[in-house]
C-alpha positions in Angstrom: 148.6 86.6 -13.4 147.6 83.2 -13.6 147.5 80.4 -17.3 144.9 78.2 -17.9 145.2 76.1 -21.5 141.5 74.8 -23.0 141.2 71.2 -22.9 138.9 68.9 -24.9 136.0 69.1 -22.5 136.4 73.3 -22.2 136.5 74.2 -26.5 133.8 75.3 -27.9 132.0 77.4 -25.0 132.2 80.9 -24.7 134.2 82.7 -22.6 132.2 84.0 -20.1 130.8 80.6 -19.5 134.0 79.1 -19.3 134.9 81.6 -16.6 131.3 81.1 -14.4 131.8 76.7 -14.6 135.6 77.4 -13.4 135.7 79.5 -11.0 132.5 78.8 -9.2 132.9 81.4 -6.0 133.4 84.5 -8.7 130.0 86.7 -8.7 128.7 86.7 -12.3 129.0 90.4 -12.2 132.7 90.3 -11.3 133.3 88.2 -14.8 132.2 90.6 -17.3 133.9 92.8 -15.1 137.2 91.3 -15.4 136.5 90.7 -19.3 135.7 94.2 -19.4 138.1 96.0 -18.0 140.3 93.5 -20.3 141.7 91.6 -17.5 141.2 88.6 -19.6 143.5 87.8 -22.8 143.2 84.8 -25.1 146.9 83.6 -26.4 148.1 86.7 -25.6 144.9 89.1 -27.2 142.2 90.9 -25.1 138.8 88.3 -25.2 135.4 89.9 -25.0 132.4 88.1 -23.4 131.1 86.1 -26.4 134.3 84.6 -27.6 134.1 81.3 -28.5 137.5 79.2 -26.9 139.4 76.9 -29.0 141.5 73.8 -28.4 144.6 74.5 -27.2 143.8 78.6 -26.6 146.0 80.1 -23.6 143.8 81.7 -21.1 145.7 84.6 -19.0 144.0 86.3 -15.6 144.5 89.2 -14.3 142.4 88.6 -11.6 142.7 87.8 -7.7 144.7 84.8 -6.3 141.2 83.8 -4.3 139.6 82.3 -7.4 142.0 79.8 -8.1 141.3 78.0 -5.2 139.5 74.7 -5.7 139.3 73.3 -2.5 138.9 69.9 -1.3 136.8 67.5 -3.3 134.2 66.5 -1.4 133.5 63.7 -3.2 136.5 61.6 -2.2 135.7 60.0 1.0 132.3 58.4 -0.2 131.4 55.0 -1.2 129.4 54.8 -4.6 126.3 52.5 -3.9 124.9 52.5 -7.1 124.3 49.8 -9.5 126.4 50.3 -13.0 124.1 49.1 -16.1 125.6 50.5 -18.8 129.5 51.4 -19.2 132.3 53.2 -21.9 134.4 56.0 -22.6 132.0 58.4 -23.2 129.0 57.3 -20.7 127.8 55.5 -17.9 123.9 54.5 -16.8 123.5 53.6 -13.2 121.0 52.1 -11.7 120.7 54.6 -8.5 118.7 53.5 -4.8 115.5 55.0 -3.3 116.7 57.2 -1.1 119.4 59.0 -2.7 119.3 62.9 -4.0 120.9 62.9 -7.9 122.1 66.3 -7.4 122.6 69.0 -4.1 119.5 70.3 -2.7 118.9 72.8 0.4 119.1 70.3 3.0 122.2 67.8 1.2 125.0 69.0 -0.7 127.8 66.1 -0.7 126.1 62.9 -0.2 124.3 62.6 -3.9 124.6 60.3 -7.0 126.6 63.2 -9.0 129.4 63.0 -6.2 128.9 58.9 -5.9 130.0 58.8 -9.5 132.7 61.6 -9.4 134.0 59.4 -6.5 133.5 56.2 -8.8 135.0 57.0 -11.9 138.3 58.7 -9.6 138.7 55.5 -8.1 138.6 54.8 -11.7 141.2 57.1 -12.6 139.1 58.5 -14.8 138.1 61.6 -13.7 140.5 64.2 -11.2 139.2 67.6 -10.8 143.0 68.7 -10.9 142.8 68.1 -14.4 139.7 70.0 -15.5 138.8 73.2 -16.1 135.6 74.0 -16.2 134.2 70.6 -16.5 133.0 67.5 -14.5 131.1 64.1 -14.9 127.8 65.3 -15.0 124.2 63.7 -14.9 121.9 64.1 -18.2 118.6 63.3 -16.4 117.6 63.0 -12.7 114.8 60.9 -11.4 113.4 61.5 -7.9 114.9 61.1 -4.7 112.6 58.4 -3.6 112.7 56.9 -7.4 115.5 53.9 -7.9 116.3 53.2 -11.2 118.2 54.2 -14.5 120.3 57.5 -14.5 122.8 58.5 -17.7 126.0 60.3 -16.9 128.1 61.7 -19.3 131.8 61.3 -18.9 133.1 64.2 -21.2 131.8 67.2 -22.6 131.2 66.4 -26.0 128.6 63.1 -24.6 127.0 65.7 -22.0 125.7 68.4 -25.0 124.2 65.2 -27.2 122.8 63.5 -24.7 121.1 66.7 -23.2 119.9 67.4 -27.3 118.9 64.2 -27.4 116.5 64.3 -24.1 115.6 67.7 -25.5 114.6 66.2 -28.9 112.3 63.5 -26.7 114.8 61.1 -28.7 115.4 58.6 -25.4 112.1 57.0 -24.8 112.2 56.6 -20.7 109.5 54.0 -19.1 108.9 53.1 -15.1 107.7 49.9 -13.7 105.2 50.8 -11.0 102.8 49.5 -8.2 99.2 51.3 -8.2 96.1 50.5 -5.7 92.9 49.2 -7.3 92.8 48.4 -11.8 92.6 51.2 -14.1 89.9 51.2 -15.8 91.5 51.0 -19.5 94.1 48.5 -20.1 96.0 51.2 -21.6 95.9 54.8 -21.7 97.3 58.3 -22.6 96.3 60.7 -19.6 96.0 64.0 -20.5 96.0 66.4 -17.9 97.4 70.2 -16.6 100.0 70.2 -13.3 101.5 73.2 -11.6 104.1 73.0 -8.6 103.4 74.0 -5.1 106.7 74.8 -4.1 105.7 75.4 -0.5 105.3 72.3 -0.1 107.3 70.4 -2.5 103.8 68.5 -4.0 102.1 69.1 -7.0 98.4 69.6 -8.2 96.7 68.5 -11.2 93.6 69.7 -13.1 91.7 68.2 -15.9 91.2 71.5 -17.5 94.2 74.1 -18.6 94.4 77.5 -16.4 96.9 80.2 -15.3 100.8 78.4 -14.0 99.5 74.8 -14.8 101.6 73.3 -17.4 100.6 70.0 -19.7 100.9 66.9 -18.7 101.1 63.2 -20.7 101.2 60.3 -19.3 101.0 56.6 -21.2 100.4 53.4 -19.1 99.4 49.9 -19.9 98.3 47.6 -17.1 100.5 44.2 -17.1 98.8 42.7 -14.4 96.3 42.6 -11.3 96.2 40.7 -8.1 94.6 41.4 -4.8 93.5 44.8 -5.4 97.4 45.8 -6.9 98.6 46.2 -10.4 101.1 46.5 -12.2 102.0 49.0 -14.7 104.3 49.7 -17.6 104.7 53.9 -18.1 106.1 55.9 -20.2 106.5 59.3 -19.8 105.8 62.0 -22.9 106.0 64.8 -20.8 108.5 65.4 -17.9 107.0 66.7 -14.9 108.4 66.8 -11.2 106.1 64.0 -9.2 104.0 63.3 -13.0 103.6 59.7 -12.1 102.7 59.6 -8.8 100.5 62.6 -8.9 98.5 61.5 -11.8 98.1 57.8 -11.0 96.8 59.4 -7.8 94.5 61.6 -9.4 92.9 59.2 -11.4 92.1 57.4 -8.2 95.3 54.6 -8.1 97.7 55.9 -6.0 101.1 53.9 -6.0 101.9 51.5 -3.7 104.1 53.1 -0.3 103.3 56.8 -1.6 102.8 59.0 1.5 102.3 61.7 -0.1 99.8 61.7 -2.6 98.3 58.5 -1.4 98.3 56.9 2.0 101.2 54.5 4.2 100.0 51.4 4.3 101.6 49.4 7.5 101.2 46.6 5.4 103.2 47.4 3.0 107.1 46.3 3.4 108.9 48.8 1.9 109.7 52.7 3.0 109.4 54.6 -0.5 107.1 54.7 -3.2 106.7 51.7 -5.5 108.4 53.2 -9.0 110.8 51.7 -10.7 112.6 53.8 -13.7 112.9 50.4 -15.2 114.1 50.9 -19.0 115.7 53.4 -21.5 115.6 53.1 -25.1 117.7 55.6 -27.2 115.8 56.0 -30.6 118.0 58.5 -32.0 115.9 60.7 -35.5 119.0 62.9 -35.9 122.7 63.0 -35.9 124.1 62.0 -32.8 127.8 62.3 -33.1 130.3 60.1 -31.2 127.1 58.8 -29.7 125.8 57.3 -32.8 126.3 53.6 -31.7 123.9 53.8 -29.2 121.0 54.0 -31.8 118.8 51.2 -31.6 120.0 50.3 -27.8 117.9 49.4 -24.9 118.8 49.4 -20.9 116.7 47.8 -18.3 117.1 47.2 -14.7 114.7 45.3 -11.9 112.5 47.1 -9.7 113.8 47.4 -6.2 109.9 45.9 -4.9 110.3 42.7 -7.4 111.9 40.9 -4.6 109.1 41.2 -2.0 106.5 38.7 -1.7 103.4 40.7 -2.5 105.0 41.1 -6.0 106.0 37.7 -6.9 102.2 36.9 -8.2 102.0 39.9 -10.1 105.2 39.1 -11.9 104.1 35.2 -12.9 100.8 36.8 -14.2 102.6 39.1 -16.0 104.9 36.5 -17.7 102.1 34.0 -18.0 100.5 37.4 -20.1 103.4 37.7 -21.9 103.9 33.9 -22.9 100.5 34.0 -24.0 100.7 37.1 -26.1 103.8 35.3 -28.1 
């Protein structure tokens, strides 16, 4: 028989929950199996499936030694190389590279930004897996891997189910910075298209026209300069769709800058992934939002990783030229 006592990042959360985020290896079958077969007591009481653990609560299992085992973290020999925007005690925005996964995929499982910033806020002291539960630093959104820019992490349990409302709720307003072939034809825009997955392939398709798997797509952009047969654009996402930016800048014939996949590699291009910046959150908060209620009203912003090369630098004194002028 082994104890386990509920922290303040476990309450709240039913039990069989609890039990699937802390012991990872267990089948899910094998949990309502143990709570079942009562091998499962809360401070001292047999638990059933759907209750809901309190702080302080004494957990007792009845179950094999094997699924106590945590393991090594694997986290603790990397090196974070991220960029840290925003810091407190309940959350941390990053500004992550091109070229690194947010979370495990079939190919990478240990170098990511979740483990970067499990290794960071350790070094930190902050965070020990010996300590949890059921519960790690975990990341609210995720932007591609060939996308740098702002990432939210929650540091505690409480920040992780706001912030995840809040994204829900469309409440954080999320905008890119990014390079596109040719001038839209509007200044600005709302596109309004369809886009299903093709997971064969890891691509997506777009129509202009709904029909069977296809799902909605909007997306707002406003052109904040042209030079040379490149612009620049401001866009904010109303819809969340994997590849939604690249794909429909693509499909309205302005592929971004360094995108091989839905546009072309240019060998005159300097840099390896496409040019998209996630550039800017603004939390605009309509309903309660807890503990997280002082960051109402705040704004985040980080450069995009292509401002330093030289084909940029015009399009960025245009665009402050446009802005001067606008004032």
């Amino acid at each position: 028989m082994r104890k386990l006592f509920i922290g303040e990042n476990d309450k709240d959360q039913r039990l069989d929950k609890f039990m699937q985020k802390t012991f990872k290896s267990m089948p899910r079958s094998m949990v309502y199996k143990y709570i079942r077969k009562k091998c499962v007591r809360i401070n001292g009481f047999h638990a059933s499936a759907d209750s809901v653990l309190a702080l302080g609560d004494e957990l007792s299992f009845y179950i094999s030694d094997e699924y106590f085992g945590k393991g090594e973290a694997e986290f603790l020999d990397l090196r974070p190389s991220f960029g840290v925007v925003y810091e407190d005690e309940n959350i941390l925005i990053v500004d992550k590279p091109a070229g690194l996964l947010c979370q495990p995929d079939g190919r990478e499982k240990r170098n990511t930004l979740d483990n970067h910033i499990k290794s960071y806020l350790y070094s930190k002291g902050e965070y020990s897996p010996d300590n949890e539960n059921s519960f790690s630093p975990a990341l609210c959104n995720r932007i591609d891997k060939n996308t740098q820019g702002l990432v939210i992490s929650a540091k505690n349990a409480d920040s992780l189910r706001i912030m995840n409302e809040k994204i829900k709720k469309r409440e954080i307003e999320k905008y890119y910075l990014c390079l596109v072939y040719g001038k839209p034809s509007f200044e600005k825009k709302i596109l309004h298209d369809y886009l299903i997955k093709d997971y064969n392939n890891n691509s997506v398709r777009i129509s202009s026209v709904p029909a069977k798997g296809y799902k909605e797509i909007k997306t707002e952009y406003e052109v904040l300069a042209t030079d040379n047969n490149i612009s620049l654009l401001r866009v904010r996402l109303l819809t969340g769709r994997t590849h939604q930016i690249r794909a429909h800048m693509a499909y309205i014939g302005h592929p971004l800058l360094g995108d091989g996949k839905y546009g072309k590699k240019d060998k005159k291009i300097p840099f390896m992934y496409q040019a998209l910046s996630s550039c800017e959150l603004f939390f605009d908060f309509k309903t309660d939002a807890g503990a997280l209620s002082y960051l109402d009203g705040k704004r985040f912003k980080t450069e995009p990783f292509f401002a330093k090369y030289d084909i940029v630098t015009n399009l960025l004194k245009i665009q402050k030229t446009k802005k001067t002028r606008e004032k």
